[in-house]
C-alpha positions in Angstrom: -27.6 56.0 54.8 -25.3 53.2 53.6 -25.4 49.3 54.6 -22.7 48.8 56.9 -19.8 47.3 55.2 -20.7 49.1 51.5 -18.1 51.7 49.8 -18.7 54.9 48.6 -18.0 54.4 44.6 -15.8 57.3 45.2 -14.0 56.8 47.3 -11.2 54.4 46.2 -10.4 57.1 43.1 -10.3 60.1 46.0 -7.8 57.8 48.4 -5.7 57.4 44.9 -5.6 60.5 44.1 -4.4 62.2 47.4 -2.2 58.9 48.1 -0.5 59.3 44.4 -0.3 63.0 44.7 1.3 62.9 48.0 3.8 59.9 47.3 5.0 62.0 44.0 5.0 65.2 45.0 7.2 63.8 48.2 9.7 62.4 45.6 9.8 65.8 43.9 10.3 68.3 46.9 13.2 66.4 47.9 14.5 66.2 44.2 13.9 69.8 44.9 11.7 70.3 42.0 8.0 72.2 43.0 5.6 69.6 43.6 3.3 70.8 41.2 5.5 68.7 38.6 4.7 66.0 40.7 0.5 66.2 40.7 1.0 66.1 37.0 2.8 63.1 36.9 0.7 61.8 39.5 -2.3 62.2 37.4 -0.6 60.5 34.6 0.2 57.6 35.8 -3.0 57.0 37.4 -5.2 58.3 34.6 -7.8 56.6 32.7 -5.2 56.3 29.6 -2.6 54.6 32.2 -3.3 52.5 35.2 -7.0 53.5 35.1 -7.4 53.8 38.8 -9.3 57.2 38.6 -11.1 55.9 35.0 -14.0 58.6 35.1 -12.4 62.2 34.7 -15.2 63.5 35.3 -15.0 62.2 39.1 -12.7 64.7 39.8 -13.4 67.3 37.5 -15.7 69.3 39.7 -13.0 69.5 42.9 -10.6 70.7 39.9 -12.8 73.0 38.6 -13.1 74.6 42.7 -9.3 74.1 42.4 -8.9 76.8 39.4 -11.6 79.3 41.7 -9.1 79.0 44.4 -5.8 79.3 43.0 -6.8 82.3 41.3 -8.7 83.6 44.5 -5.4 83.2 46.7 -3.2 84.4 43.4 -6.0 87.9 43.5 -5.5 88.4 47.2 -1.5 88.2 47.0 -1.5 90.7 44.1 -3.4 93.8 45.6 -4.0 97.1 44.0 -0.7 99.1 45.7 1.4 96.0 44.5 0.1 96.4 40.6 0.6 100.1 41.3 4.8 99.1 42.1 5.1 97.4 39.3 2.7 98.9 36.9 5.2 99.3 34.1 5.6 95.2 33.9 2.0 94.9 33.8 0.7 97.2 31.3 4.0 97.2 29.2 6.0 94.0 29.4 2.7 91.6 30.0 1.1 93.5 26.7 3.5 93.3 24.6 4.4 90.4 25.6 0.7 88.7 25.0 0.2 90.5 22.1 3.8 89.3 20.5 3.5 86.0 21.3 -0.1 85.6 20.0 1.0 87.4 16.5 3.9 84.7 16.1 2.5 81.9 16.6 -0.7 82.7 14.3 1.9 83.7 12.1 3.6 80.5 12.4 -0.1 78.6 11.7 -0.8 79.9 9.1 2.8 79.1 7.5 1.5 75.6 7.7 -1.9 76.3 6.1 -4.2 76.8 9.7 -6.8 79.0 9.6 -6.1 82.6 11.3 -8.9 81.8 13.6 -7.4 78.8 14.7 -4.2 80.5 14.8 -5.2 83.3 16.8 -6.5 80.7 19.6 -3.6 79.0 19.6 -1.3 81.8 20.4 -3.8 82.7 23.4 -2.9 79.1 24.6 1.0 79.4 24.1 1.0 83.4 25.7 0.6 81.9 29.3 2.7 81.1 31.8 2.5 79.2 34.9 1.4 81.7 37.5 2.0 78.6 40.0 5.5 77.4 39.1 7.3 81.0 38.4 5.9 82.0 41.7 7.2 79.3 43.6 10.6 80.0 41.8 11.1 83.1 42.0 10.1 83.0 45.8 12.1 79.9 46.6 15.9 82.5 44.4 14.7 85.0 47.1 14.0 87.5 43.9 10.3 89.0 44.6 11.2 92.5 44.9 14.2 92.4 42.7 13.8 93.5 38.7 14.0 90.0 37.7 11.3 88.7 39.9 9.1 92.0 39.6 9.9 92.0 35.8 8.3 87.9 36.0 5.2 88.8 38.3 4.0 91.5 36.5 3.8 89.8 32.8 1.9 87.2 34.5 -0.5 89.3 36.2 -1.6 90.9 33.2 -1.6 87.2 31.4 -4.2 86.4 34.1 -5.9 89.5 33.7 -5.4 88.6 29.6 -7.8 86.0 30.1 -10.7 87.9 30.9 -10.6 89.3 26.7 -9.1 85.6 25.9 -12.7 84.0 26.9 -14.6 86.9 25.5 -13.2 86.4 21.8 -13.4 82.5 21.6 -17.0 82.6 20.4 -15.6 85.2 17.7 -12.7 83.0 16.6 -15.2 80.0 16.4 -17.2 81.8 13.9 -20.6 82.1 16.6 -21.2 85.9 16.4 -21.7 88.6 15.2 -18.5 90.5 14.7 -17.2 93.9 15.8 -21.0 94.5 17.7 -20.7 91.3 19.4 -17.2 92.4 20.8 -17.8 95.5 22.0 -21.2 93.8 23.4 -19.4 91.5 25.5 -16.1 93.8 26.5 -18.8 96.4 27.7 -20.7 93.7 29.9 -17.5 92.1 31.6 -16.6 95.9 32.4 -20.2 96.7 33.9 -19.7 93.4 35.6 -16.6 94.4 36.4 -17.5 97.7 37.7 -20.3 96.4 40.3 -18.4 93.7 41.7 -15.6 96.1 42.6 -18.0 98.8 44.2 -20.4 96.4 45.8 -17.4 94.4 47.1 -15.6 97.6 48.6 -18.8 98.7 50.3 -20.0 95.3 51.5 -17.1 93.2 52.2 -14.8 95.7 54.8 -17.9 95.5 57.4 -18.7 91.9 56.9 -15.2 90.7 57.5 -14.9 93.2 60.1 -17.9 91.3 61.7 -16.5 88.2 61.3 -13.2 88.3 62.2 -14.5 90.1 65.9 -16.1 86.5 66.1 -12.2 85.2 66.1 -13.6 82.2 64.7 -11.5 80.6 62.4 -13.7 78.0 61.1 -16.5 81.0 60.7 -13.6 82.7 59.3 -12.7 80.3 56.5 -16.4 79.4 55.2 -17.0 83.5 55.1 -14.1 83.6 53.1 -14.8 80.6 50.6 -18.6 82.1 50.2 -17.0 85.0 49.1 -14.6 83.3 46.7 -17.1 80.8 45.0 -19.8 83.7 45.6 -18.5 86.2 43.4 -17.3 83.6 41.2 -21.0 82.4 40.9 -22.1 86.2 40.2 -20.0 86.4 37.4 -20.4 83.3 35.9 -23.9 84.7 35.5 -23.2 87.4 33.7 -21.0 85.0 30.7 -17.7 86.1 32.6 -15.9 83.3 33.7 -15.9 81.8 37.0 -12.0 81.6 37.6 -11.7 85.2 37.0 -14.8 86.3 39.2 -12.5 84.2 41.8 -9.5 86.2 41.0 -11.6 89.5 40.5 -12.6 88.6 44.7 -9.1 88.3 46.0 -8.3 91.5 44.3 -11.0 92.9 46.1 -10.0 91.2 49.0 -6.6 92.0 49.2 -7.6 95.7 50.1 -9.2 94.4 53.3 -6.6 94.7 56.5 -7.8 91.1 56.7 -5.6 89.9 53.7 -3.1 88.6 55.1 -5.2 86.3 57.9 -7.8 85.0 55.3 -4.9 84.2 53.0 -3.6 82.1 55.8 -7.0 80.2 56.3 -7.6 79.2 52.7 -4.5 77.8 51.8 -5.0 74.4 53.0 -8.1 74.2 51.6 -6.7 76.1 48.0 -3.7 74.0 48.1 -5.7 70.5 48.5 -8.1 71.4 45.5 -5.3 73.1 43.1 -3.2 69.6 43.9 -6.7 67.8 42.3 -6.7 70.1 39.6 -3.1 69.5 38.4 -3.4 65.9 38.9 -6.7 66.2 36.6 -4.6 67.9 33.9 -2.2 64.6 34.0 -4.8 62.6 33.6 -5.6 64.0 30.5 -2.2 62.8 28.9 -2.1 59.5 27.1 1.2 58.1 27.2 0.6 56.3 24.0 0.1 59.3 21.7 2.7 60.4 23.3 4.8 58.0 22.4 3.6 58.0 18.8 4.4 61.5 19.0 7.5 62.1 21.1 9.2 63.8 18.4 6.4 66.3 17.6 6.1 67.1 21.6 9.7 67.8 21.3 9.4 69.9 18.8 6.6 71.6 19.6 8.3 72.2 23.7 11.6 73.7 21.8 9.3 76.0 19.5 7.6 77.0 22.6 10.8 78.0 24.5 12.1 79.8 21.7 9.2 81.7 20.9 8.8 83.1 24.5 12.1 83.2 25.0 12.0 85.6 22.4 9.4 87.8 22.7 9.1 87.6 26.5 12.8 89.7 26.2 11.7 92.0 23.6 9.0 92.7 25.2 11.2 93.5 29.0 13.7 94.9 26.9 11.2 97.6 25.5 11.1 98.8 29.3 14.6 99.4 29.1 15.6 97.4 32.4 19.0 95.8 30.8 19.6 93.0 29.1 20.3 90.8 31.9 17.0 91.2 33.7 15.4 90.6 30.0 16.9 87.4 29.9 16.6 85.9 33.9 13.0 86.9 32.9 12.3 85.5 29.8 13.1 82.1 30.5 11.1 81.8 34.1 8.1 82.8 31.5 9.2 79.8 28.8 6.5 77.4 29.6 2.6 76.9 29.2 0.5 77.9 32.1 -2.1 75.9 33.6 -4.8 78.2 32.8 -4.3 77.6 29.4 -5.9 74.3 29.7 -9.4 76.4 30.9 -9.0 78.6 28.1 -8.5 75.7 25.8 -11.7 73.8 27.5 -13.3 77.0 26.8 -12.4 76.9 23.1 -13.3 73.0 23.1 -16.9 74.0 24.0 -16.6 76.1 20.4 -15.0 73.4 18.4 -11.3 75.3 18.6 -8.2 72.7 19.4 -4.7 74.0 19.5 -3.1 74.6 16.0 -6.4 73.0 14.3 -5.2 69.2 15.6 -8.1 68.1 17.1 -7.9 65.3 20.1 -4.0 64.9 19.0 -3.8 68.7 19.6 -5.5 68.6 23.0 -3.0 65.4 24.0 0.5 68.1 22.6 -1.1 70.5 24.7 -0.9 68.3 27.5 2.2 67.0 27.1 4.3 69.8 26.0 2.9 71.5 29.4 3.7 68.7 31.4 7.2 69.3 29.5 7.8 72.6 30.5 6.6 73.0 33.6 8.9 70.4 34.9 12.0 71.8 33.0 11.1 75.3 34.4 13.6 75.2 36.9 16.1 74.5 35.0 15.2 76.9 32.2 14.8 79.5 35.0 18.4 78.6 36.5 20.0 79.1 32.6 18.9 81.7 32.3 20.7 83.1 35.6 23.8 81.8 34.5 23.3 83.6 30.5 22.8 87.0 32.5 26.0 86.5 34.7 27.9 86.2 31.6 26.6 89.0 30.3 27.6 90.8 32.6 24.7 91.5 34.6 23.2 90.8 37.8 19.3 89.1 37.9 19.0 91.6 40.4 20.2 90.4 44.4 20.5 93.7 45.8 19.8 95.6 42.8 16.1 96.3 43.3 14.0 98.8 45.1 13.9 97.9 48.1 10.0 99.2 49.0 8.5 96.2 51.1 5.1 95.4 51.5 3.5 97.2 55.0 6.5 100.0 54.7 9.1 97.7 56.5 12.4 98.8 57.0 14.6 98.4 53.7 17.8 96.7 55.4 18.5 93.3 55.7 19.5 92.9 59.2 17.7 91.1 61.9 16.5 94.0 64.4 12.8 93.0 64.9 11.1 91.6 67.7 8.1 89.5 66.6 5.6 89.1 69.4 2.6 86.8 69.0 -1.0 88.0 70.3 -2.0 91.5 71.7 -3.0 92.0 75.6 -1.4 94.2 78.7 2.1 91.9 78.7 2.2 92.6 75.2 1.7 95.7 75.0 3.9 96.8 78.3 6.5 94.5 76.4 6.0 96.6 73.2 6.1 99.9 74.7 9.4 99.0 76.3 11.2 97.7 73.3 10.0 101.0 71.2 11.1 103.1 74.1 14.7 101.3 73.3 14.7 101.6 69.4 13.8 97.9 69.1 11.2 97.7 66.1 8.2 95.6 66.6 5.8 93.4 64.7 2.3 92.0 65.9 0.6 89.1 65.1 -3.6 89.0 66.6 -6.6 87.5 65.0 -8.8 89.8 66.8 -9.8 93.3 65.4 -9.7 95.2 68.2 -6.3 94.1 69.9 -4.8 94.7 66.4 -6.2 98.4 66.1 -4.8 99.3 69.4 -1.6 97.8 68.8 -1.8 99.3 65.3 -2.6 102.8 67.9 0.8 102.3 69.5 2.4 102.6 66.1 3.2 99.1 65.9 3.8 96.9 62.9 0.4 94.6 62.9 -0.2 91.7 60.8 -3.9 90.0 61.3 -3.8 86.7 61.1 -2.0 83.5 63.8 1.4 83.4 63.5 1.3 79.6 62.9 0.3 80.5 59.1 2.8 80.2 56.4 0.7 83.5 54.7 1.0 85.6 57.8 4.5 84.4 58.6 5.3 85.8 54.8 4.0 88.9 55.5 5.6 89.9 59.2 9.2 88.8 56.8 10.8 86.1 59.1 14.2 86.9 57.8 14.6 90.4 60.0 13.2 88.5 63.0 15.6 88.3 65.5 13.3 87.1 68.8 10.5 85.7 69.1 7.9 86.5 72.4 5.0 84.7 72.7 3.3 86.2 75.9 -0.8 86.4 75.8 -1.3 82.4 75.0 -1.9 79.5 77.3 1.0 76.9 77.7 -0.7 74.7 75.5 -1.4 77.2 72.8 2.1 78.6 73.3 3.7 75.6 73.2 2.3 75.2 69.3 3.2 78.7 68.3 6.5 78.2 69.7 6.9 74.8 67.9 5.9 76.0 64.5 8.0 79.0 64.3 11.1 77.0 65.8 10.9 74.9 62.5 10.4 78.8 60.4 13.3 79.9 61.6 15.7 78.0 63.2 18.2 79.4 65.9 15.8 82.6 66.6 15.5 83.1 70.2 11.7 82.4 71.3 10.5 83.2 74.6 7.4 82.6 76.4 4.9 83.4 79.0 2.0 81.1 79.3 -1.0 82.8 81.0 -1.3 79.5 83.0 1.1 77.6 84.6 4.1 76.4 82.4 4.1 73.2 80.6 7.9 72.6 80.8 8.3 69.3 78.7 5.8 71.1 75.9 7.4 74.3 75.8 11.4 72.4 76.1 9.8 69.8 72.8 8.8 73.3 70.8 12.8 74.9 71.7 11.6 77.7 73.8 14.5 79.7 74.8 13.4 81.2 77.8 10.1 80.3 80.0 8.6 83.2 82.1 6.3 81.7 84.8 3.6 84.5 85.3 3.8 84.6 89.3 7.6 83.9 89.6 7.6 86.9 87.1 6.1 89.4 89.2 7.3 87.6 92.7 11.0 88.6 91.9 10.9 92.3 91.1 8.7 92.6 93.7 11.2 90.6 96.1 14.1 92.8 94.8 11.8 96.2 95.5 11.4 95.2 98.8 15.1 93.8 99.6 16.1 97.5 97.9 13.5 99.4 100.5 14.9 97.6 103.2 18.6 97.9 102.4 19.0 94.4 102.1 21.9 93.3 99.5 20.5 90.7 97.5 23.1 91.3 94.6 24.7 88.5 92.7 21.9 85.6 94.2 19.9 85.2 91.0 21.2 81.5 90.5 19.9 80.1 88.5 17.9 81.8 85.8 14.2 80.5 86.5 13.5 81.7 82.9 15.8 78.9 81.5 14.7 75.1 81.1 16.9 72.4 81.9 16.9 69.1 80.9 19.7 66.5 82.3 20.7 63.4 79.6 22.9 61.2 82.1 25.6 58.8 80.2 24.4 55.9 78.8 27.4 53.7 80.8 25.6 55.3 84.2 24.6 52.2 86.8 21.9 54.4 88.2 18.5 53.6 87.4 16.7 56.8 88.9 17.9 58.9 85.9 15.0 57.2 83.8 12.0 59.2 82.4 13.9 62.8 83.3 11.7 65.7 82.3 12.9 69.3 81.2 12.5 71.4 84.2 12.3 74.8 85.1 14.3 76.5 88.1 11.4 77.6 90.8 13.5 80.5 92.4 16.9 81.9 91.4 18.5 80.5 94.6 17.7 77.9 97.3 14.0 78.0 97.0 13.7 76.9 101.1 16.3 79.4 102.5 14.4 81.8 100.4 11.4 81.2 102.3 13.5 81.7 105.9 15.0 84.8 104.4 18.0 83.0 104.5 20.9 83.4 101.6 23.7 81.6 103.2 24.0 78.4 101.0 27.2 77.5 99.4 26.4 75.1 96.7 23.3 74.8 95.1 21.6 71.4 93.4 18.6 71.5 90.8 15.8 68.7 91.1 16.1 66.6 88.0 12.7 65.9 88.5 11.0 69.1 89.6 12.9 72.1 89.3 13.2 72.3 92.8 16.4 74.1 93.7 18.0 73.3 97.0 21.7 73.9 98.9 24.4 71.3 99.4 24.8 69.4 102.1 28.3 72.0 102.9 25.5 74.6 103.6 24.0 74.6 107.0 20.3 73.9 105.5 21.0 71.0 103.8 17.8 71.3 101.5 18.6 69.3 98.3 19.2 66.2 100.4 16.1 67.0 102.1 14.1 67.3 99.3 15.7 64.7 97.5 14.4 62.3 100.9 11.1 63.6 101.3 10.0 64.1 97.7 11.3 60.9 96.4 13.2 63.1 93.6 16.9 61.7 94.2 19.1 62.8 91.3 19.9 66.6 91.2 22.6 68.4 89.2 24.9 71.0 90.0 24.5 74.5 88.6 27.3 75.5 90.0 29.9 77.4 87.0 31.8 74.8 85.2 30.0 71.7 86.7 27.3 69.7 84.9 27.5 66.1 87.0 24.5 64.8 88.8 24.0 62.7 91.9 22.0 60.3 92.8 21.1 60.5 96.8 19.8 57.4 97.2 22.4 55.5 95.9 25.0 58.0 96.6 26.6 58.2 93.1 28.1 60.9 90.9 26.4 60.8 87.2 28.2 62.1 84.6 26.5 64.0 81.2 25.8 62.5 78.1 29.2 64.6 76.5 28.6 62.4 73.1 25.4 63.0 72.5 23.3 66.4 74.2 26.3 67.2 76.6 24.0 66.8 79.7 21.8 69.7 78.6 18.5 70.7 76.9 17.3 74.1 75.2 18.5 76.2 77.9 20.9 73.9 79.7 21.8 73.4 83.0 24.8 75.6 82.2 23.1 78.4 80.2 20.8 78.7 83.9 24.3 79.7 85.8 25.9 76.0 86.2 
C-alpha cells in the first residue's frame, strides 16, 4: 500500500500523456485533420528530447506495445475473409507489386549512394508501408469504402500488413545472422505451421467460447474474453518467433468469421483506441526537434523522395490491374506516406543492428520525422490527388463501384429501413408487421438467442448494442429512416435514444419503455414519439369495444398521447408558475375525466403543463382543466386546440404567450405536432 499523501512515480507522465493527447488531438479534429496527427505531435512536444515531461520512454513503451496488438486486432476483425475475397485482385496484385516495386527502388536508390544491398533491402521494407490508420480514416470520412478508389487503397494495405509477416522473417538474413536460403525456408515454413494451427484451433475453439460468452450478455465478461483472445494468440505466436502484432492481427481475422464481429469490435474500441493513442504519442516522442532542425532540409528531401517514389509505383502497380487511370492516381497518393508499422519493423531491425538507409540514430530520427511529415500532409495529398483524377477525366469512383455491401444489404441509396433496437414480443410483432408491408428491417441484440430468432424471421441482425460506433457501422445508418427502441427500460431507452439522435440527426426515433415513461429523459435524448405500454394496449382495446358496441368514437383522438410536449412561455411573461416546466406526455387522447364517465362532449381541451393531464374548458359542461388545475396545484395549461399554442395561468387568470424567438412554445413533438 502507499503512505497517504505519496504519488505513484507514474502517474504524472500517464496524466500528461492523455491530457496532451486529448488537448492536441481536440485542436486537430476541428482543424479537421485525423487526430492521429495530433498524438504525434503530442508526443513530440512532451518527449524526453522536448519538454521532458514523459523523460523515460520506456514508461510508456509497454501500453504502446498493447497499442500495436490492438490496432492490428481491431484492423484483423474489420477485414474478414469474404471481404479479402471482394477485393482479392488489390491484395494479391496491386499490394505485391506494389511492395515488391517499392522495395526494388529504393534499394536501388541505396546503393546509388554507396549503402549496402542489405541495408537497402531493409530500407525499402520501411518506405513500402502505409498508414493502415490514417488511409482508413480517409477514405471512410470521402465516403469511398466500396468504391474502386477506396477498395483499390484497402486492399494494398492489407497485403502490406500481411507483408510484414515475411518483413520480420528476413531481417535476421539482411543483418547477416543466418544461415541463408535453409534459414529462410526454415522460418517461412514455421510461421506457416504456426499459421496453420492458429487458424484451425481458433475456428474450432473460438465459435463455442464466444457463443458461451456472449449468452452471458455480459459486456464487461464480453470485453476481457475478447482481449484474452487478442493478447492470447498474440502470446502464442510470439512463441513460436512470429511476431506478436501479427498473431493480434492473425486473431481478428479469425475473429471476424464469428457472427460476433461486429459486437466485440464495438467493445474493444475504447480500449484499442486509448492504447493506439499511447502508441502514436510514443512514436513522437521519439523525434528530437533539434536534429531535426539540423536536418530540415534532408527530412524534406527525404518526405518528397518518399512521395514520389510511392506515388509512382503505388500507380503502376493499380494500373497493372487495369482499373483506369484515375482510380490509379486517387489511390496512389492516399498510399504516399510511411505507416506506423514501420516503426515495429524498424525496432525489429534495430535489435539486428539495421537503421534506415545505413544512418544510424540520425536515420532512426528521419524516420521519425519524415513520418510525422507525411502522415499529417496525407489529407491533403489524398485530396490532390482527387482533384488530378477529375482532370483527367475520371471519377475516384462515387457511384462507380460495385455496390455489394457487407451482410447483403440492399444496393440503393435511399432511406427505407427501419432500425429497431433489442429483440422480444413488441419487437418482433413490430417486425413482422413492417415485413408484412415491404418495410425492410434491421436488428440490433446482444443476446444470442433473441438474435437467432430474429435472424429466423428473415431479419437483418447485427450483434452487438446499438450505442456502438462499430455496430452502428455495420446496420449503415445512412438507409435508416426510423428508429424504434421497444424492448428497453426508460432509462436504458432514453440512452439509446440519445446516442443515436447525435448518429443521425433528423431520423425519427420512437420509443416504448418496458416501464413507465421517463418524459424529461426521453424529450433530453429527441424521442419523436413515446408509447406508454398500458395507454398502448388501453386504446385499441377502448376502440374494439366502442366498435362492438356501435359507439362512434371517430375523430376524438386529441391529442396524440405518443407525442411529448414541452411549453417555453415568453421570457416578457409576468407569471411565475411557468418556472421549472417539464416535457409531458398527453395521458389519453381526449379529456382524460370525461373519458372515465364515458362522456365525449367537451369543447375545448387544455393540456397540464405540468403533468400531462388533459382536461376540457371551462365552455364544456365538465369543467376538468380548471378543476385539475385547483385540486392538483398544476395551474398553467396550454391549448391543443388547431392553430393555438397560448397557455394560461388559472391562478392568476392570465393568458401566456410562447417563446416565438426562441423554441416557438414547443419541444420534440410540440404541443402542435399532438393536434394543437
Amino acid at each position: 500500500m502507499l503512505a497517504a499523501g505519496e504519488t505513484p512515480v507514474y502517474l504524472g507522465p500517464i496524466v500528461a500523456l492523455l491530457v496532451a493527447a486529448g488537448l492536441i488531438g481536440a485542436l486537430f479534429v476541428r482543424l479537421k485533420v485525423v487526430p492521429i496527427v495530433g498524438f504525434l505531435l503530442a508526443g513530440v512536444l512532451i518527449g524526453p528530447h522536448q519538454l521532458g515531461v514523459v523523460a523515460d520512454e520506456s514508461q510508456v513503451e509497454a501500453a504502446a506495445e498493447i497499442g500495436v496488438m490492438l490496432l492490428l486486432f481491431t484492423i484483423g476483425v474489420e477485414f474478414s475473409v469474404e471481404r479479402l475475397a471482394r477485393i482479392k485482385k488489390f491484395v494479391l496484385g496491386g499490394g505485391t507489386v506494389q511492395v515488391l516495386l517499392t522495395t526494388a527502388v529504393v534499394a536501388a536508390l541505396c546503393l546509388l549512394f554507396g549503402v549496402d544491398w542489405r541495408v537497402g533491402v531493409f530500407t525499402g521494407f520501411l518506405v513500402a508501408l502505409s498508414s493502415t490508420a490514417i488511409v482508413l480514416k480517409v477514405v471512410a470520412a470521402k465516403g469511398i469504402t466500396q468504391q474502386p478508389v477506396g477498395q483499390a487503397s484497402v486492399g494494398t494495405l492489407i497485403f502490406q500488413d500481411l507483408a510484414i509477416i515475411v518483413m520480420v522473417l528476413l531481417i535476421p538474413i539482411l543483418a547477416g545472422q543466418s544461415e541463408g536460403a535453409w534459414d529462410i525456408v526454415r522460418a517461412l515454413g514455421t510461421a506457416a505451421l504456426v499459421l496453420t494451427a492458429v487458424i484451425v484451433i481458433a475456428r474450432k475453439v473460438m465459435p463455442p467460447l464466444l457463443e458461451r460468452v456472449a449468452r452471458l450478455c455480459s459486456p464487461e465478461i464480453f470485453l476481457l474474453s475478447i482481449v484474452a483472445i487478442a493478447l492470447g494468440v498474440a502470446y502464442l505466436t510470439s512463441l513460436a518467433g512470429v511476431s506478436d502484432a501479427l498473431g493480434a492481427f492473425l486473431a481478428g481475422m479469425v475473429l471476424s468469421e464469428s457472427r460476433h464481429s461486429a459486437h466485440a469490435l464495438s467493445e474493444i474500441m475504447p480500449l484499442q483506441m486509448i492504447f493506439s493513442a499511447v502508441f502514436f504519442v510514443s512514436i513522437g516522442m521519439m523525434l528530437d526537434v533539434t536534429v531535426l532542425a539540423q536536418l530540415w532540409w534532408m527530412v524534406l528531401l527525404a518526405a518528397l523522395a518518399v512521395v514520389v517514389v510511392k506515388v509512382v509505383t503505388a500507380y503502376t502497380a493499380i494500373s497493372v490491374l487495369r482499373v483506369g487511370a484515375p482510380t490509379a492516381v486517387g489511390a496512389a497518393f492516399l498510399l504516399a506516406q510511411i505507416g506506423e508499422f514501420s516503426f515495429v519493423l524498424q525496432q525489429v531491425g534495430a535489435e539486428y543492428g539495421l537503421s534506415p538507409a545505413g544512418l544510424g540514430a540520425d536515420g532512426d530520427q528521419l524516420l521519425v520525422a519524415v513520418t510525422v511529415v507525411l502522415m499529417t500532409v496525407t489529407p491533403a495529398l489524398g485530396a490532390l490527388g482527387e482533384r488530378l483524377a477529375k482532370r483527367m477525366g475520371g471519377r475516384t469512383g462515387r457511384g462507380t463501384a460495385p455496390s455489394a455491401d457487407r451482410g447483403g444489404r440492399e444496393s440503393d441509396d435511399t432511406r427505407n429501413r427501419v432500425l429497431v433496437s433489442g429483440w422480444g414480443p413488441v419487437a418482433k410483432n413490430l417486425s413482422a408487421y413492417l415485413r408484412s408491408n415491404d418495410v425492410p428491417v434491421t436488428v440490433t441484440t446482444l443476446n444470442p438467442d433473441l438474435a437467432a430468432q430474429a435472424e429466423a424471421e428473415a431479419h437483418t441482425v447485427v450483434r452487438g448494442e446499438a450505442t456502438k460506433a462499430s455496430v452502428l457501422h455495420e446496420v449503415d445508418m445512412d438507409r435508416v429512416k426510423l428508429i424504434v427502441i421497444c424492448e428497453n427500460t426508460a432509462e436504458e431507452a432514453a440512452h439509446v435514444a440519445h446516442i443515436l439522435s447525435g448518429v443521425a440527426p433528423g431520423v425519427p426515433i420512437v420509443v416504448r419503455p418496458v416501464d413507465a415513461p421517463d418524459v424529461p429523459g426521453l424529450y433530453d435524448a429527441h424521442a419523436t414519439r413515446v408509447v406508454d405500454t398500458q395507454r398502448a394496449v388501453t386504446e385499441p382495446l377502448g376502440r374494439a369495444v366502442l366498435d362492438l358496441l356501435g359507439i362512434d368514437h371517430t375523430g376524438k383522438n386529441h391529442p396524440d398521447p405518443t407525442v411529448m410536449s414541452l411549453f417555453t412561455p415568453d421570457p416578457a411573461s409576468s407569471c411565475a408558475h411557468t418556472e421549472n416546466l417539464r416535457p409531458v406526455l398527453p395521458k389519453s387522447p381526449g379529456c382524460t375525466e370525461c373519458l372515465r364517465q364515458g362522456r365525449h362532449d367537451w369543447v375545448h381541451l387544455r393540456l397540464c403543463a405540468h403533468c400531462g393531464f388533459v382536461g376540457c374548458c371551462d365552455d364544456s359542461p365538465g369543467r376538468h382543466a380548471s378543476a385539475h388545475a385547483e385540486g392538483g396545484a398544476h395551474p398553467v395549461a396550454t391549448s391543443v386546440e388547431p392553430g393555438e399554442d397560448w397557455a394560461w395561468c388559472y391562478l392568476d387568470s392570465v393568458r401566456i404567450e410562447p417563446d416565438r424567438a426562441g423554441t416557438g412554445g414547443v419541444g420534440a413533438g410540440g404541443v402542435g405536432a399532438g393536434g394543437a
